[in-house]
C-alpha positions in Angstrom: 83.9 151.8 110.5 83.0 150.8 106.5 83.0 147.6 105.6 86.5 147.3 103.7 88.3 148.6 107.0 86.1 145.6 108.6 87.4 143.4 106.3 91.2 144.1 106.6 90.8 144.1 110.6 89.3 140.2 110.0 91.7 139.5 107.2 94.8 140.9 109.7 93.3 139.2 113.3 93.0 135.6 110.9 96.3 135.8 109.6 97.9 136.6 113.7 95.9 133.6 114.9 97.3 131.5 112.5 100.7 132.4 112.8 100.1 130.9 116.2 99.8 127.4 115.1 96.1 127.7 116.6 94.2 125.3 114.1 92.7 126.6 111.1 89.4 126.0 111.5 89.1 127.4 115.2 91.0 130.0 114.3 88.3 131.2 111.7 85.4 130.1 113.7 87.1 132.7 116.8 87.4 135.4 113.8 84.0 134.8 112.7 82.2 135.1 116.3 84.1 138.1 117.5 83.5 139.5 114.0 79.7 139.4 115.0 80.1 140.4 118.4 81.4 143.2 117.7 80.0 144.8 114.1 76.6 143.0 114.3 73.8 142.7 116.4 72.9 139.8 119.2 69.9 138.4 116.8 73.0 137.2 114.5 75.3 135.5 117.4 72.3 133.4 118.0 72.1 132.2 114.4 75.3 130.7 114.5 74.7 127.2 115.1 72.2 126.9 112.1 74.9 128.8 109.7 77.1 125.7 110.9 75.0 123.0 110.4 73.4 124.8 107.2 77.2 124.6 105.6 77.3 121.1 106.5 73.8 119.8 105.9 74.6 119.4 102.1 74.9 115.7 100.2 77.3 116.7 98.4 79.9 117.0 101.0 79.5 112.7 101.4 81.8 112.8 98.4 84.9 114.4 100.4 85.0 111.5 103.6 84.4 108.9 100.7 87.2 110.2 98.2 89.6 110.7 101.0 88.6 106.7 102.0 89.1 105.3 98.7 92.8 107.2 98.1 93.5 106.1 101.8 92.7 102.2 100.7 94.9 102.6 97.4 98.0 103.9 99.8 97.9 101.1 101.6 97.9 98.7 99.0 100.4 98.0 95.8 98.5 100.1 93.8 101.5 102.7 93.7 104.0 100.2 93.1 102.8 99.0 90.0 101.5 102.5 88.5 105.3 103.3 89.5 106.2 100.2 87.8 104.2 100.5 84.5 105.5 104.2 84.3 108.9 103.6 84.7 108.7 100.7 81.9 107.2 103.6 79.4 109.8 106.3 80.2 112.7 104.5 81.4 115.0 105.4 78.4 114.7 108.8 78.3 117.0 111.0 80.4 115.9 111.1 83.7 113.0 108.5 82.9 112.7 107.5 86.5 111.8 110.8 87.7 109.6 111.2 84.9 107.7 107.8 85.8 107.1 109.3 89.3 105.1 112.0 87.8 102.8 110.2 85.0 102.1 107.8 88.2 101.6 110.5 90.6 99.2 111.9 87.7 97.5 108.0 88.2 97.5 107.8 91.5 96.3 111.5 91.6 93.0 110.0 89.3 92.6 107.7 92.6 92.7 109.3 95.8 92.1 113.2 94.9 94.5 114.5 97.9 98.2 115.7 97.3 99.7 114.7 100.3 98.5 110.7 99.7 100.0 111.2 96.2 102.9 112.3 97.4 103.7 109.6 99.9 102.4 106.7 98.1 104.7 107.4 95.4 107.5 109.0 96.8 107.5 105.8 99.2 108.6 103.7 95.9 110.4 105.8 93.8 112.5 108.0 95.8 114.7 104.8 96.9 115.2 103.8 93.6 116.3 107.1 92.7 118.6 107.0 95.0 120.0 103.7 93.8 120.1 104.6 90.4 122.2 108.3 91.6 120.1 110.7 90.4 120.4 113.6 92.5 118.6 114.8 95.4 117.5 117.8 94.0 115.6 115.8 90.8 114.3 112.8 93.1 112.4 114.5 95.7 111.2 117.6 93.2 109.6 114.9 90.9 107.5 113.5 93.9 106.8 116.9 95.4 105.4 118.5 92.3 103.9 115.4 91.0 101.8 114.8 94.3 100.5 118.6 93.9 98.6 116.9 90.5 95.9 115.4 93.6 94.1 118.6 93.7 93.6 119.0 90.0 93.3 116.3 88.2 89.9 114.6 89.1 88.9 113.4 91.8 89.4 116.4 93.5 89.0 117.4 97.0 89.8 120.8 96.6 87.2 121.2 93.3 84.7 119.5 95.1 85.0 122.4 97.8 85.0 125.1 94.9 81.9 123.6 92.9 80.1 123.9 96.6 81.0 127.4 97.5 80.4 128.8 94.3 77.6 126.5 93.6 78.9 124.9 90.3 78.7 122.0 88.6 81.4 119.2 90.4 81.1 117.4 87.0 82.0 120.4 85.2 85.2 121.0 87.5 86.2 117.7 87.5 86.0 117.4 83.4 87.8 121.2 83.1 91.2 119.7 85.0 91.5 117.1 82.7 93.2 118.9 80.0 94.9 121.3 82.3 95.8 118.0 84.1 97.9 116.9 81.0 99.5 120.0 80.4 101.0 120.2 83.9 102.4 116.6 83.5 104.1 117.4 79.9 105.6 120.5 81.7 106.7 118.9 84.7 108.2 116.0 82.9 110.0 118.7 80.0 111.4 120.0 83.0 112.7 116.9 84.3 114.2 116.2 81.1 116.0 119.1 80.7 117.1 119.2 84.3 119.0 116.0 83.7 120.2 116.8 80.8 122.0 119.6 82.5 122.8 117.7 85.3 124.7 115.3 82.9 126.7 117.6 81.2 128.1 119.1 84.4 128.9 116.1 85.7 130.5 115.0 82.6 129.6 113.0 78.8 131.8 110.1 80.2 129.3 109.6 83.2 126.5 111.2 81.5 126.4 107.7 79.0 127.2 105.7 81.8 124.0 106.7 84.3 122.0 106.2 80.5 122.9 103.0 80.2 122.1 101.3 83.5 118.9 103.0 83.4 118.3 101.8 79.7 119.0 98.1 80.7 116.7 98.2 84.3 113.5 98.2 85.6 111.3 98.0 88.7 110.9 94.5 90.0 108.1 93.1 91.3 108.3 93.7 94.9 108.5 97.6 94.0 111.5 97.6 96.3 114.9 97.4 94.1 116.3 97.6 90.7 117.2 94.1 89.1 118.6 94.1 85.2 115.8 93.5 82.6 114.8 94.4 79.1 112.7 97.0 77.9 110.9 95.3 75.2 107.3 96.1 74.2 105.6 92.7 75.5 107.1 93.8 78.6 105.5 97.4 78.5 102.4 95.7 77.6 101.9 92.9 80.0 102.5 95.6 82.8 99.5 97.5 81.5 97.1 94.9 82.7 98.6 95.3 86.6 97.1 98.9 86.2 93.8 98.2 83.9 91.9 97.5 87.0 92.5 101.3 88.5 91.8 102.4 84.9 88.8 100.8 85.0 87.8 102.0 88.6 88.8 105.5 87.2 86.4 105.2 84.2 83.9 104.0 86.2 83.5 106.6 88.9 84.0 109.2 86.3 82.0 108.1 83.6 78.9 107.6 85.8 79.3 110.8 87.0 79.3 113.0 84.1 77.1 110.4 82.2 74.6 111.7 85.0 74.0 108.2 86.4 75.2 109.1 89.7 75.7 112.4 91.9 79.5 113.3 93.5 78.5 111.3 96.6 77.3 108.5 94.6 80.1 108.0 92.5 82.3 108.3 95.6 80.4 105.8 97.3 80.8 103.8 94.0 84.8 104.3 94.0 85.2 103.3 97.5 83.4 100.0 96.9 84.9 99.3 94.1 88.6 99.8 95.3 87.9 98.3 98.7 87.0 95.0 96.8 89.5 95.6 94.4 92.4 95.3 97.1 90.9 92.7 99.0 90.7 90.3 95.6 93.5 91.7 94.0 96.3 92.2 97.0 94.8 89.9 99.5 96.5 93.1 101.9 93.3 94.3 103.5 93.1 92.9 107.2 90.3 93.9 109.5 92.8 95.6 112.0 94.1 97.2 108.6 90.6 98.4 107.6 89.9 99.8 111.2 93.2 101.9 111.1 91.9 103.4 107.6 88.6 104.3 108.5 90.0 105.8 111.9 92.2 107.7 109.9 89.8 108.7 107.1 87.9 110.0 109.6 90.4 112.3 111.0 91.2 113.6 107.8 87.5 114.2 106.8 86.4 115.7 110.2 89.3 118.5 110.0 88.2 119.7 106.5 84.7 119.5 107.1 85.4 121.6 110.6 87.3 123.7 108.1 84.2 124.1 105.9 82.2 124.5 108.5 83.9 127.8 110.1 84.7 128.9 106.2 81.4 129.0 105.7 80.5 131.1 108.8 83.4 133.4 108.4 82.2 134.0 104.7 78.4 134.8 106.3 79.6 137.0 108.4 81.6 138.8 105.5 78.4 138.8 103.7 76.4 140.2 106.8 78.8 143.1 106.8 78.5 143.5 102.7 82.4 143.6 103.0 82.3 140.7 99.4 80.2 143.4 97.5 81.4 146.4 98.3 84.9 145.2 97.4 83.6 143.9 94.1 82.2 147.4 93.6 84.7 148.9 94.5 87.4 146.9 92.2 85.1 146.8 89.1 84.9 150.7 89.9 88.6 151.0 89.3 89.7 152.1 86.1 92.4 148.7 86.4 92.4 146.6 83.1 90.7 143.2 84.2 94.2 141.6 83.7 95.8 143.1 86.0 93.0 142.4 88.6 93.5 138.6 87.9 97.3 139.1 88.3 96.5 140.3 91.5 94.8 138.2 92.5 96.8 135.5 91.7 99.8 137.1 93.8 97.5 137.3 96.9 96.6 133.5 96.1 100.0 132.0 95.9 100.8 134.6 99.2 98.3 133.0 101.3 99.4 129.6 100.1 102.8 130.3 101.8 100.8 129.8 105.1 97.3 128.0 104.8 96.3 124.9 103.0 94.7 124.8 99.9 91.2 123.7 101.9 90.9 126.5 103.4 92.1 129.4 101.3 89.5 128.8 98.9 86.6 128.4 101.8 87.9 131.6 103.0 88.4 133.5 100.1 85.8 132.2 97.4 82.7 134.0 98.6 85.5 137.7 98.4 86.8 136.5 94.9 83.6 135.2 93.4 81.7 138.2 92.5 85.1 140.2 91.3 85.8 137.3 88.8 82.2 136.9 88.1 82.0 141.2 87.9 84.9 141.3 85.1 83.4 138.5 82.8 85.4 135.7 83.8 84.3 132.3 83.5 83.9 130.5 87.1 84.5 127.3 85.7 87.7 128.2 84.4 89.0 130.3 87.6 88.5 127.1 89.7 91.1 125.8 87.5 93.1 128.7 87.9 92.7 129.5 91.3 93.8 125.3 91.9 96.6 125.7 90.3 97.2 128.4 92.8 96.9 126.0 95.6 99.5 123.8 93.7 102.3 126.3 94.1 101.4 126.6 97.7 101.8 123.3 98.5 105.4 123.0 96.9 106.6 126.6 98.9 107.8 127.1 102.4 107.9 127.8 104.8 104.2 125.7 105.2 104.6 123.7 101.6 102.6 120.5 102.8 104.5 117.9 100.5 107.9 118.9 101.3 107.2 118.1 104.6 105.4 115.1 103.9 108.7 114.0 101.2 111.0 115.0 104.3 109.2 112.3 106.3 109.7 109.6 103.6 113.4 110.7 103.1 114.9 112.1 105.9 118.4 111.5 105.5 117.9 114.2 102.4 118.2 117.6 103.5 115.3 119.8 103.4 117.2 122.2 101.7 117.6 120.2 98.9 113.9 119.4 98.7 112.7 122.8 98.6 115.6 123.8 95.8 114.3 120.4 93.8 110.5 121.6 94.0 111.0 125.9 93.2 111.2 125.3 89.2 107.9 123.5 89.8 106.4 126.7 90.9 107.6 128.7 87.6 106.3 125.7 85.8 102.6 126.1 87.4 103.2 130.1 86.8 103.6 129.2 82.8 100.8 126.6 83.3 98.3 129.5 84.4 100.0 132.3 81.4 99.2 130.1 79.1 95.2 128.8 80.3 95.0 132.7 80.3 96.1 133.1 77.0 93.6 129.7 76.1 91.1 129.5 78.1 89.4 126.7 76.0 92.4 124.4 77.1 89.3 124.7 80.4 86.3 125.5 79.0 86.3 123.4 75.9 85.5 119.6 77.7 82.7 120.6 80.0 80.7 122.8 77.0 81.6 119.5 74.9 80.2 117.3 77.7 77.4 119.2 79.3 
């Protein structure tokens, strides 16, 4: 049997066990030992231990238990509230300005924990009542929160670039300054979109009520228990003096980042560094963090962190065995052999990206599928750097489609008098919007490429 056939037998036996509901990471560890078993020899079964720890025994890694910590301290605090807040004091007048301030402070709160599903429920937590109150529809209220949380995974901290830069041995500094600018571009679209939306919205309801939902949200804004609506004005001392309830995040955000890519500290340092940092930060700021409060987060932090490292454990054993069987290179041979324009190789692979994302998590379809995509990209002269980017923005879409789209579920949980259907119509432009978003880094890749060669 050659090595591609090899290859779809795994790719078709993972994709059954899945389907399941058998965990992920068990379900690519069973793959990967049959795998072996079967097409290799006992000498190799009896390395399998040491390819597990080997994947795991790597410093680096420190920085995903320590991110996932220092989001989980921020959604338990107020944090959200007043990035919420601040937002909604910035955007408020334009048309549909309260959906719009759950994105920039998803894209905040996104700089602070690094996961999409925390984003998502720390924000949609605060601003999906108020959108409520203020009758916006369900469509535009949940959609906002579902496609804002998906900025988690791009704009940095990320989990999911941290998990890149290992597999394809990168630079995490370089990742995390590349989804910066893409980062931006994301928000404007999302929040264009928002703004048209309601605009639209409006005119079908009618001019008469169209002015009437303007004004209200013109002459409001968040109060100060981040749970209702209360009449205020929008003036700039306002807008200002609500900057300095989110300077300290800003700060902690600087801070981690700029000792990161100033080369003070490593990933795991500057993790370590954040987590501090925010841990005091609540307990001076919020007087919130209790020690049964604390216990709870680091139980659950630990959770979190032990099924994606299981995760890149049995990725990274699945990917050895792929390697063992020469099933990555002869596929890159055999693609680069093809007399396929390298555009259409990348569309490609962009559909089988955004296909696997209808099923797995974003975790572990780049584990799995890094060490098969990595020399293709690499073969047809495109930059890694600016694939990672790419390839996230892949994981984005996944996370906003069913029938396994993480943060519909996790806005369902927050809102579950609103139908799910009306969830998943909210988030689907979000998906064509993420589409554009990778047409047009294609079309400029130094929108990616241009910070880290600036920086490093």
């Amino acid at each position: 049997m050659g090595s591609l056939t090899i290859g779809i037998v795994m790719a078709v036996v993972t994709l059954a066990l899945l389907l399941t509901g058998i965990p992920i990471a068990f379900a690519l560890g069973l793959v990967s030992v049959g795998s072996i078993l079967l097409f290799l020899d006992i000498t190799t079964f009896n390395m399998v231990a040491e390819f597990v720890y080997g994947s795991l025994n790597n410093f680096s890694l420190l920085a995903i238990p320590l991110f996932i910590f220092m989001g989980g301290i921020f959604a338990r605090s107020r944090a959200s509230s007043d990035l919420f807040e601040t937002a909604y004091l910035w955007t408020g007048k334009v048309p549909g300005g309260l959906a719009i301030s759950s994105v920039v402070s998803s894209a905040l709160f996104a700089a602070l924990s690094g996961s999409s599903p925390a984003t998502a429920a720390a924000i949609g937590k605060v601003a999906i009542p108020q959108m409520k109150k203020r009758g916006y529809s369900n469509s535009i209220s949940t959609g906002a929160v579902v496609a804002g949380g998906t900025l988690g995974i791009l704009i940095p901290p990320s989990v999911t670039l941290i998990l890149y830069g290992i597999a394809v041995e990168e630079s995490i500094g370089q990742l995390f300054v590349a989804g910066v600018i893409p980062g931006i571009l994301v928000v404007l679209l999302f929040c264009l979109w928002i703004y048209v939306a309601t605009l639209l919205e409006r005119r079908k309801a009618g001019v008469q009520s169209a002015a009437a939902v303007e004004k209200s949200e013109s002459e409001s804004t968040v109060s100060k228990d981040g749970d209702d609506i209360t009449p205020s004005g929008f003036s700039w001392k306002q807008r200002f003096v609500s900057l300095l309830y989110v300077l300290p995040f800003l700060l902690l955000i600087v801070g981690v980042l700029a000792s990161l890519y100033l080369g003070i500290a490593t990933p795991s340092e500057a993790a370590a560094f954040g987590a501090v940092l925010a841990l005091l930060m609540v307990i001076v700021v919020y007087r919130s963090m209790t020690w049964k409060k604390l216990m709870n987060l680091l139980l659950e932090s630990t959770k979190e962190s032990t099924m994606v490292l299981l995760i890149i454990a049995f990725s990274a054993l699945i990917g050895t065995t792929m390697s063992y069987l020469h099933i990555p290179q002869d596929l890159a041979t055999y693609i680069t052999s093809l007399d396929m324009s390298k555009w259409l190789v990348l569309i490609i692979i962009n559909l089988f990206l955004i296909m696997l994302g209808f099923f797995i998590p974003p975790a572990a379809i780049i584990l799995m599928t890094t060490p098969i995509l990595f020399p293709i990209i690499t073969g047809l002269g495109f930059d890694p750097i600016w694939f990672g980017i790419v390839m996230t923005l892949n994981m984005e879409m996944g996370l906003i489609t069913p029938p396994v789209g993480l943060n519909i579920f996790v806005v369902k949980g927050i809102a579950p008098d609103i139908p799910t259907n009306d969830i998943i119509r909210g988030s689907i432009p979000y998906v064509g919007l993420l589409a554009i978003g990778i047409v047009i880094l294609t079309i400029f890749p130094s929108l990616v490429t241009w910070l880290p060669n600036l920086l490093f």
